[in-house]
Residue, then its C-alpha position, 0 to 999 in steps of 0.5 A: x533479480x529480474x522485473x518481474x520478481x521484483x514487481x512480484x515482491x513488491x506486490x505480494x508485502x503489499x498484499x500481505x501488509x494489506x491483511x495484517x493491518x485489516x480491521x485490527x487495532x492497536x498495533x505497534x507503529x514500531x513494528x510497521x516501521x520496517x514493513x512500510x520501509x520495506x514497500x517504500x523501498x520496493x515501490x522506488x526501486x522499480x522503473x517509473x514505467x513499471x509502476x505506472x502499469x500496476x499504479x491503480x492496483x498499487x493505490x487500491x491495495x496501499x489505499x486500503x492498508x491506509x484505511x485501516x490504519x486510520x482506525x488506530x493512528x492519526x492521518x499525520x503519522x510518518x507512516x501514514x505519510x510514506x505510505x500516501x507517497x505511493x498513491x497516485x489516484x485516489x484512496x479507496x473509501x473504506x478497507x472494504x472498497x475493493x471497486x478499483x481493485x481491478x485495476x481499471x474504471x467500470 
């Protein structure tokens, strides 16, 4: 698979993550498991040189995903934790920043 096929289903599963975990409640930390494994994964097997050129967009879409989760489990969860691993800037404030989204600073 190519580069850019990879950074494309890396970034749709984040994306789709994103929404799935947006203003819900409850969920299974086992069926995340997989997820986050999943975009873990995709995240490490792209070049380091790639991902620093989607980073900011990365920190904003995994950030949001991350607010969200902290509404039904604790900051220390393993999931939490494995997602964190790919942010390298900041989190966004709330599910609903969107301010980075564009993958630069205004």
């Amino acid at each position: 698979m190519g580069i850019y096929n990879e950074v494309y289903e890396f970034a749709a599963r984040a994306g789709a993550f994103e929404g799935y975990v947006y203003q819900r409640s409850g969920l299974d930390p086992a069926l995340l498991t997989p997820w986050v494994d999943h975009l873990v994964r995709g995240y490490d097997s792209l070049p380091p040189e790639v991902r620093a050129d989607f980073q900011p967009l990365c920190d904003g879409t995994i950030g949001r995903a991350i607010q969200s989760m902290r509404g039904f489990m604790s900051e220390d969860h393993e999931l939490i934790r494995k997602l964190k691993g790919l942010i390298a800037g900041e989190l966004p404030s709330s599910p609903d920043d969107f301010y980075r989204s564009r993958g630069k600073e205004e």
